[in-house]
C-alpha positions in Angstrom: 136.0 -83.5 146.2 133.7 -83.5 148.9 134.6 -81.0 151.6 137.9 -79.6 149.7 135.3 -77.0 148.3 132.7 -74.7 149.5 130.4 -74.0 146.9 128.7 -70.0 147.0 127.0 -69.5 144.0 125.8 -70.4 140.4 128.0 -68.5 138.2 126.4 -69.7 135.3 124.4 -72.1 132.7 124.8 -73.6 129.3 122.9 -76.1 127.2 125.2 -79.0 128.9 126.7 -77.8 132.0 126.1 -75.3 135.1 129.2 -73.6 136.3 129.5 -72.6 140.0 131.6 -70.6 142.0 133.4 -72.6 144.7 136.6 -71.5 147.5 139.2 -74.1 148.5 138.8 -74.5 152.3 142.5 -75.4 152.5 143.6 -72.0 150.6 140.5 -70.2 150.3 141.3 -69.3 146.9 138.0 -69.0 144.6 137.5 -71.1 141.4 135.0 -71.7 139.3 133.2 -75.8 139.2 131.8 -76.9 136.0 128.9 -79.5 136.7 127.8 -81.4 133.8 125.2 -84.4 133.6 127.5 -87.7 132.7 124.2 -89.9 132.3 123.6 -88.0 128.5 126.1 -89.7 126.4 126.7 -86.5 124.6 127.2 -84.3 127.0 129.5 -87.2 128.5 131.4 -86.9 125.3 131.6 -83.0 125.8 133.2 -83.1 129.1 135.5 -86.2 128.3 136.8 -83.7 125.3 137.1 -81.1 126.6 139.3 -82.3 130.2 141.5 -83.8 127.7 142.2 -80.6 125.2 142.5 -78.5 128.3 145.2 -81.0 130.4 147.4 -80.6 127.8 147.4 -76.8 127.1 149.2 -74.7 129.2 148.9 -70.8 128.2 148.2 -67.5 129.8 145.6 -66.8 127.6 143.8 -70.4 128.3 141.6 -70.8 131.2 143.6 -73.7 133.4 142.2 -77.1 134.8 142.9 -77.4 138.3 141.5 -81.1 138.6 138.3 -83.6 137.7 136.0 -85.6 139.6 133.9 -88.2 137.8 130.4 -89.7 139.7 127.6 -92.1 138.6 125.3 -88.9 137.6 127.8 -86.2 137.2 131.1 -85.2 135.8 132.7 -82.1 137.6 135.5 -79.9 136.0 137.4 -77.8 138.4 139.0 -74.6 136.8 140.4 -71.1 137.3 137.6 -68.8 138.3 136.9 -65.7 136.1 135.2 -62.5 136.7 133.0 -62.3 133.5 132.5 -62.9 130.1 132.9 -60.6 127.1 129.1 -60.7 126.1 128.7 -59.2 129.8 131.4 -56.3 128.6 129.5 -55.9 124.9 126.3 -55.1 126.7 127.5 -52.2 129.2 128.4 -49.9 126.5 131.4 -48.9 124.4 134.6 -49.8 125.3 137.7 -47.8 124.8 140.1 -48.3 121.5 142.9 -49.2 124.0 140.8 -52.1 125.5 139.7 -53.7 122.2 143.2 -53.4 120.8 143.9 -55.2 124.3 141.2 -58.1 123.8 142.1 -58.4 119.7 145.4 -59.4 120.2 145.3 -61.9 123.5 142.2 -63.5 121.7 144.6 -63.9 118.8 147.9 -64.8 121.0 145.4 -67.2 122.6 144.0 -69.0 119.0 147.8 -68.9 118.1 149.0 -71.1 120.4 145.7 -73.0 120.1 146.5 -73.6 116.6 150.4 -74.6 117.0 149.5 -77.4 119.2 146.9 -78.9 116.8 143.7 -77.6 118.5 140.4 -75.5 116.7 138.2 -73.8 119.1 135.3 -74.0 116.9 133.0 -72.0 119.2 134.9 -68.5 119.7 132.3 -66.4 120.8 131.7 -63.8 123.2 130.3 -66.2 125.5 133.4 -68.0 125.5 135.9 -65.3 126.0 136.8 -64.1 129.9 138.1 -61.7 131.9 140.0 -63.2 135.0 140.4 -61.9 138.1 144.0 -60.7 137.5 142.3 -59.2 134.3 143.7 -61.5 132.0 142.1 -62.6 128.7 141.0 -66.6 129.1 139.4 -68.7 126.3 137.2 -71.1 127.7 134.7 -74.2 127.0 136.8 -76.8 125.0 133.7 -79.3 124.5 133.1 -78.4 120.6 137.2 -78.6 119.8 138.8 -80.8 117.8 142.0 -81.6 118.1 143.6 -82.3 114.6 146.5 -84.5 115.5 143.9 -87.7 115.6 142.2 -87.0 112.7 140.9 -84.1 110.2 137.7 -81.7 111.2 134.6 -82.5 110.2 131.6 -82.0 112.6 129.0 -78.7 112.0 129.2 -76.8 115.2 129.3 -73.2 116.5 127.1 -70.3 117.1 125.7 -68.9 114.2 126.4 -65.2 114.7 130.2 -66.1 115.1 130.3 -69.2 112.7 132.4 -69.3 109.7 131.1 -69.5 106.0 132.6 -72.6 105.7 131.3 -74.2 108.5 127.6 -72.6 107.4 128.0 -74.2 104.5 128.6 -77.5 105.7 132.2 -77.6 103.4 135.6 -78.7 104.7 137.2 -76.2 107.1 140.5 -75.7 108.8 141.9 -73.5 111.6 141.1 -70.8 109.7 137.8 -71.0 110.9 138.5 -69.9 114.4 140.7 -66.9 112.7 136.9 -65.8 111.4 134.9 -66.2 114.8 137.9 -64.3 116.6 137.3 -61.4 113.7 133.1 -61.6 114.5 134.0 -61.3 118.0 136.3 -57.9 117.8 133.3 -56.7 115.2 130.6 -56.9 117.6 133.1 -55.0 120.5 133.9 -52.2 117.6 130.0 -51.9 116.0 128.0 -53.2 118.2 126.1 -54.6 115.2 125.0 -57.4 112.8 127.8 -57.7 110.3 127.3 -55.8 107.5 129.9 -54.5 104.8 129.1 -51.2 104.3 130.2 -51.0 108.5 133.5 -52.4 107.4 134.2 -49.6 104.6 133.1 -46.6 106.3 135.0 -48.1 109.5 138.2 -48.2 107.0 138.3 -44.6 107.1 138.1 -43.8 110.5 141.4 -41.9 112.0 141.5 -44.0 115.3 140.2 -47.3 114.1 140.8 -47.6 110.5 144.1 -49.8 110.3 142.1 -52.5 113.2 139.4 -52.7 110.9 141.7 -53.2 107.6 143.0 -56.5 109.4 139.3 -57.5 110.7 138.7 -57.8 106.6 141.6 -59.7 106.2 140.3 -62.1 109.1 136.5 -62.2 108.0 137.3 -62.6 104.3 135.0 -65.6 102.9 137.3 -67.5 101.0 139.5 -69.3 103.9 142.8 -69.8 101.4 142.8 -65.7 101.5 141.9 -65.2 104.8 144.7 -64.3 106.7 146.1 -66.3 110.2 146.8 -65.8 113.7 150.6 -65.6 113.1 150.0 -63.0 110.2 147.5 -61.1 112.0 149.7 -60.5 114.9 152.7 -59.4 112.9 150.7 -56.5 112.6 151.5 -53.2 113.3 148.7 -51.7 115.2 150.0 -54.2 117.8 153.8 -53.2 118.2 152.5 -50.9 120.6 152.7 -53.9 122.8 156.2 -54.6 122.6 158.8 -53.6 125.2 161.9 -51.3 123.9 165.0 -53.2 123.2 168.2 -52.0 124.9 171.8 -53.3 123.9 173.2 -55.7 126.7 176.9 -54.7 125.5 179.0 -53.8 128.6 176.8 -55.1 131.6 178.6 -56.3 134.1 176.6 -60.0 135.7 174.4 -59.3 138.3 171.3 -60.6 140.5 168.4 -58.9 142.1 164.9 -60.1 143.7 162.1 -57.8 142.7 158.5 -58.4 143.8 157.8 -59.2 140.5 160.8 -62.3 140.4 164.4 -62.5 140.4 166.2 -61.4 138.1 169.7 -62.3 137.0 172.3 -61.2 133.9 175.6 -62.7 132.5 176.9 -63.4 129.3 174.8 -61.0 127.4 171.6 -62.8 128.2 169.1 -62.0 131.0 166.6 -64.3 132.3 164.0 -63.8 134.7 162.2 -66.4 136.9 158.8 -66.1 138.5 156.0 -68.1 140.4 154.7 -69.5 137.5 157.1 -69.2 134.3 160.9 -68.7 133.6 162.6 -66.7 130.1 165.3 -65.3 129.0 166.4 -62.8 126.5 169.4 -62.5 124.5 171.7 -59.3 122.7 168.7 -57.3 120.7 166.5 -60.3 119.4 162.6 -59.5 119.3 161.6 -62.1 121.3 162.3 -64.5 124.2 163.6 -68.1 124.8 161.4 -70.6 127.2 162.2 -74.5 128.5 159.8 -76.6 126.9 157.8 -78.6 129.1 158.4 -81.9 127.5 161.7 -81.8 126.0 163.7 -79.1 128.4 165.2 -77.8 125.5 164.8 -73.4 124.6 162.3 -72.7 122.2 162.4 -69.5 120.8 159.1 -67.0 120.7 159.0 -63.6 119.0 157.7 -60.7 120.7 154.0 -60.8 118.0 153.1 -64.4 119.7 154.2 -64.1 123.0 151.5 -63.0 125.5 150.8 -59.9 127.0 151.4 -60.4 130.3 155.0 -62.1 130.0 155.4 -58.6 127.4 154.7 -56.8 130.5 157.7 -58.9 132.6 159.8 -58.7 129.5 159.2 -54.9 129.4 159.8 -54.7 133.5 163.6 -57.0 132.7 164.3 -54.5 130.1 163.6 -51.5 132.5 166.1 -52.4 135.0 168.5 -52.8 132.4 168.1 -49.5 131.7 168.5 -48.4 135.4 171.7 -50.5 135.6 172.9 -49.2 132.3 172.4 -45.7 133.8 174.8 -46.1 136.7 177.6 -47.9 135.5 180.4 -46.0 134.5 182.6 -46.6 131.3 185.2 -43.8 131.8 185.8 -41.9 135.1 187.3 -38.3 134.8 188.9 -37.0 138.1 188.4 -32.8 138.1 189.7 -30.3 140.0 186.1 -29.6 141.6 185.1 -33.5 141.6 184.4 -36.6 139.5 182.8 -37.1 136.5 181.4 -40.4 134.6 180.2 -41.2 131.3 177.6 -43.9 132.2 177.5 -47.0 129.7 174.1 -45.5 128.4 175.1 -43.2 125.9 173.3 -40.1 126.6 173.6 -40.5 130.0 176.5 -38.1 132.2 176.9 -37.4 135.9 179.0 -34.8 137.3 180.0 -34.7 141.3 180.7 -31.3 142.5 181.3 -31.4 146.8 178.1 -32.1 148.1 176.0 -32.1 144.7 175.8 -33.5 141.4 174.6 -32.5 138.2 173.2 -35.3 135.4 173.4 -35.1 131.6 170.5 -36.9 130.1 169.7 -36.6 127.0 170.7 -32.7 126.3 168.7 -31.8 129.3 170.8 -30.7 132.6 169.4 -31.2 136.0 171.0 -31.1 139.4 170.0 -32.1 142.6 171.8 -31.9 146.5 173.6 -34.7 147.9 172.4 -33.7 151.3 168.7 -33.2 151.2 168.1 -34.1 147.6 167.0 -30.6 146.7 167.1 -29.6 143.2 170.1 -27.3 142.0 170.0 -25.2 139.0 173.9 -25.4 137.3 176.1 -22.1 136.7 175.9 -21.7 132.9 180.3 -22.3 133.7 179.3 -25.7 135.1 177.1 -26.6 131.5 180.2 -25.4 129.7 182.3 -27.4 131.5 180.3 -30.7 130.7 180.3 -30.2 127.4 183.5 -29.8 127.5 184.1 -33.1 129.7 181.7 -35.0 127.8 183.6 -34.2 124.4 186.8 -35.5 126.7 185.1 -38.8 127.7 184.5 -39.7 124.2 187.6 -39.3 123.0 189.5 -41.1 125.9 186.7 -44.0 124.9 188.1 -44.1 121.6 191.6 -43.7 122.0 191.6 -46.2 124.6 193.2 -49.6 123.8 191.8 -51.7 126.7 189.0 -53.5 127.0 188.6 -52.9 131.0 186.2 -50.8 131.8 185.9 -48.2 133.5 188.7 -45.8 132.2 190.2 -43.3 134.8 191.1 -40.3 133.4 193.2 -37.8 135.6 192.6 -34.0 134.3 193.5 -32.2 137.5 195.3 -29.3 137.1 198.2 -30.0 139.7 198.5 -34.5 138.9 201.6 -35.3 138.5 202.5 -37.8 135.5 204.0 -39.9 138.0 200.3 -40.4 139.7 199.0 -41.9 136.7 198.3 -45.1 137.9 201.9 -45.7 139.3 203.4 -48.4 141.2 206.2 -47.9 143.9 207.6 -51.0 143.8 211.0 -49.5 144.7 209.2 -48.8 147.9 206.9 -52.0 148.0 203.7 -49.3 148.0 201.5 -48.8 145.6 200.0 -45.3 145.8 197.6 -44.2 142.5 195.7 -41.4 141.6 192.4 -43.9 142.6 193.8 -44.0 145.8 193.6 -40.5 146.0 190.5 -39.7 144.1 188.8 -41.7 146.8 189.6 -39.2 149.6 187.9 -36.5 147.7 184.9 -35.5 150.2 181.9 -37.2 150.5 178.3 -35.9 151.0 178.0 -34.2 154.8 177.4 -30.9 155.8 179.2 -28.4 155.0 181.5 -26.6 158.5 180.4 -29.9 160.3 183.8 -31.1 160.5 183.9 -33.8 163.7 187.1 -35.4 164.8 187.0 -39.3 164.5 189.1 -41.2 166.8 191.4 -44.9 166.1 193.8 -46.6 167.7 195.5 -46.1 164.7 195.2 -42.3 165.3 193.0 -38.9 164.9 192.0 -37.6 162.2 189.7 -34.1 161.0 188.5 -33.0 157.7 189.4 -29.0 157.9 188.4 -28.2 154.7 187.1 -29.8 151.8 190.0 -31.5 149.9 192.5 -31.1 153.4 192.8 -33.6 156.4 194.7 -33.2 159.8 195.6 -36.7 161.0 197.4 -37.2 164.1 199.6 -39.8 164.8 201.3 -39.6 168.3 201.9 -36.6 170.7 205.0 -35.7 168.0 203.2 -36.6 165.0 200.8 -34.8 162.5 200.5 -34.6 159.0 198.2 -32.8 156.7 197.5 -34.1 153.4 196.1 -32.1 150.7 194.1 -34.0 147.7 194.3 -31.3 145.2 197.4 -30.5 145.1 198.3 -34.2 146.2 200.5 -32.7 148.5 201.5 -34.3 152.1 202.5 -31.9 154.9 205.0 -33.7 157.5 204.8 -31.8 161.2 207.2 -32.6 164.2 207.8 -31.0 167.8 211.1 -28.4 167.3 211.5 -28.9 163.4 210.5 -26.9 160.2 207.2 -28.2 158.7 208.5 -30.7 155.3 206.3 -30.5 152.2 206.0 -33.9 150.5 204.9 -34.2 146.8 203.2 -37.3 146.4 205.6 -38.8 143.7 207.8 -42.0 143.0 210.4 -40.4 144.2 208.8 -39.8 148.2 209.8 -41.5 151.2 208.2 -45.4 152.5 207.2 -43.8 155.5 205.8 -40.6 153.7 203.6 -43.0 151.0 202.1 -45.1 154.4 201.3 -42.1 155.7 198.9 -41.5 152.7 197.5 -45.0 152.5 196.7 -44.9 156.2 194.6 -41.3 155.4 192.4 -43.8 153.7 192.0 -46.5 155.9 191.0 -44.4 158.8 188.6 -42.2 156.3 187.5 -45.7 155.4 186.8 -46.7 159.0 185.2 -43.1 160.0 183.0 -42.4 156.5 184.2 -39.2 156.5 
């Protein structure tokens, strides 16, 4: 170890060990060093403990062992470094209701996962309880625990103020004796007291903290067969508050996106997200996610009431861009005389295009904003009617529709032909559809700024919104005209020929159209 660290400081001192703060000269990161004197045979005993509890735990809300050194006089215990205890916290003053409810349930989360791998603390204290530098929760010192898969509990331990009745009395004691010492611990944040039961009555009643302090009785009740567990005291609902919104996966198409957070990636109804240090997944409207376990690779299933705050807060984050991608997928498409207009797969959620703005139904409330320079646009009352009306449309094309594909096109212009509806010229070998069509309806530019763009295949000029010029040759021009899907033909020393876009219309007419959107799609006009 010698020369990997730098030690700075002494971060602190117990009855066994001094703990100092040390930075990796390779990464400079900071972490904390736990010296403790190997020549006692007890406190070798501690240390020897409590390296083996901790390489086996693996938890957000466990401090983590980065590695251990043993000498002739000393054993050293390298870990992640922490800002501060929560006796430091208890002595600055009251903290906020939001901040115990915080520290109640990781210290529980934490003692629950203790507890499903076979492990009692027996020394949960505020001593023992930090605060990380990423201002996560991190139970710490594993000398005093016993880990129950060898054999059954039976050593006297603890600090007194935190110590079960049980354990005071010297009588047999499970796990549940961490679920009281955990329930001392939020006492002392909440009352800032000596336990007393008359605190625990009056605090009952209060408005803010009444239903936290129900479930502290449950927790400190004397008789361990009635006093409640970690599981059950999570299940709780002062702590749903916690728990991300669940949002219905039905219809998303697959995707994958990189956040700073991690990547992110959806398909077949289940989303899973990978970061730095952890990968999950999530699946239809379940409360709670699916993790690899470490030693048998398999998915194990954890509700949303055990999992830890942190991956909550990732879970919440997946769920959030759900939401977003919910919001701009479209399940049925309505083609207008003025624009387009989608019902989005989230149900309350519409957006009407209108030339070079767009107006968005969510949730009953309209809004509308400029395509241009994103300036908001109050809607005509007419426009408001008119959504309701398209909204009321979109449902009933939703329900009437047969097909599973999605999105529906619906084509409600005034002058579409029945012929346009998604019709194939194979007479012609051309296929020419109202989509086709729809997607030469103008785009967002500015308005009277109407620029010639030039091809090899030809000219063309946007003269007003829903009508294009495109020339062809020195003795060709034609000008098309998306509303009324109507193609005009013109030629040196003959008549002007009106062309309705229909099954019926010439090879060389229907090209003509097709080629409007090539070159549109060349010039982004």
């Amino acid at each position: 170890m010698q020369g990997k660290y730098k030690i700075t400081e002494q971060i602190g001192k117990g009855a066994t060990s001094a703990v100092y703060e040390g930075i990796n000269t390779r990464t400079q990161k900071k972490v904390a060093i736990k010296v403790i004197d190997s020549q006692s045979t007890r406190n070798l005993h501690l240390a020897a403990n409590e390296i083996r509890v901790l390489q086996r735990l693996s938890h957000p809300n466990i401090v983590k062992i980065l590695e251990t050194v043993e000498t002739e006089r000393q054993t050293l215990i390298v870990l992640e470094r922490c800002k501060f205890s929560l006796s430091s916290v208890a002595k600055t003053g009251n903290l906020p209701y939001k901040s115990i409810l915080r520290i109640f349930r990781d210290i529980l989360v934490g003692v629950q996962y203790l507890h499903a791998n076979g492990i009692i603390h027996r020394d949960i204290k505020l001593g023992n309880v930090m605060i990380s530098d990423a201002n996560d929760l991190k139970i710490i010192d594993f000398g005093l625990s016993k880990d129950t898969l060898f054999s059954a509990p039976k050593t006297f331990c603890g600090t007194p103020d935190f110590i079960s009745p049980e354990m005071m009395g010297r009588m047999p004691y499970t796990k549940k004796t961490d679920i009281y010492s955990a329930g001392m611990l939020v006492y002392f944040l909440i009352f800032r007291c000596d336990y007393s039961r008359e605190r625990i009555q009056a605090g009952k009643k209060s408005e803010q903290y009444g239903e936290m302090v129900h479930l502290l009785e449950r927790m400190l009740e004397k008789d361990p067969n009635k006093r409640i567990t970690a599981e059950e005291a999570l299940t709780s609902r002062i702590f749903t508050g916690f728990f991300p919104k669940l949002i219905s996966m039905g219809g998303i198409k697959p995707f994958k996106i990189s956040t700073k957070l991690g990547n992110i990636s959806y398909a077949d109804e289940k989303v899973t997200m990978t970061t730095d240090l952890a990968v999950f997944s999530m699946r239809g409207d379940m409360g709670g996610i699916y993790q690899k376990d470490a030693k048998t690779s398999q998915e194990v299933y954890t509700p949303f009431s055990t999992t830890d705050t942190k991956t909550l807060k990732l879970v919440a984050f997946c769920y959030s861009i759900l939401g977003l991608v919910k919001k701009r997928t479209p399940v049925v498409i309505i083609l207008t005389d003025k624009g387009k207009f989608f019902k989005m797969l989230t149900d309350t959620v519409y957006v009407y295009i209108i030339d070079d703005f767009y107006i968005i139904w969510q949730n009953g409330e309209v809004s509308g904003k400029s395509l241009k320079n994103k300036e908001r646009i109050s809607p005509t009352p007419q426009e408001i009617e008119e959504i309701k009306t398209l909204i009321h449309e979109a449902e009933i094309t939703l329900q009437e529709s047969v097909s599973s594909q999605r999105p529906i096109l619906a084509d409600k212009r005034i002058h579409a032909k029945g012929t346009l509806h998604h019709s194939a010229y194979q007479s012609v070998g051309i296929s020419v559809d109202s989509n086709t069509l729809a997607n030469l309806s103008p785009r967002s530019q500015k308005q009277n700024e109407y620029t010639p763009v030039f091809t090899q295949n030809g000219s063309i000029l946007r003269i007003e919104p829903y009508v294009y010029y495109l020339c062809v040759s020195e003795r060709e021009a034609y000008i098309l005209n998306v509303q009324t899907e109507e193609i005009t033909e013109c030629t040196p020393e003959m008549p002007k020929q009106l062309h309705k876009i229909r099954a019926s219309t010439h090879k060389s007419i229907l090209e003509k159209v097709l080629l409007f959107q090539e070159l549109l799609n060349i010039s982004g006009l």
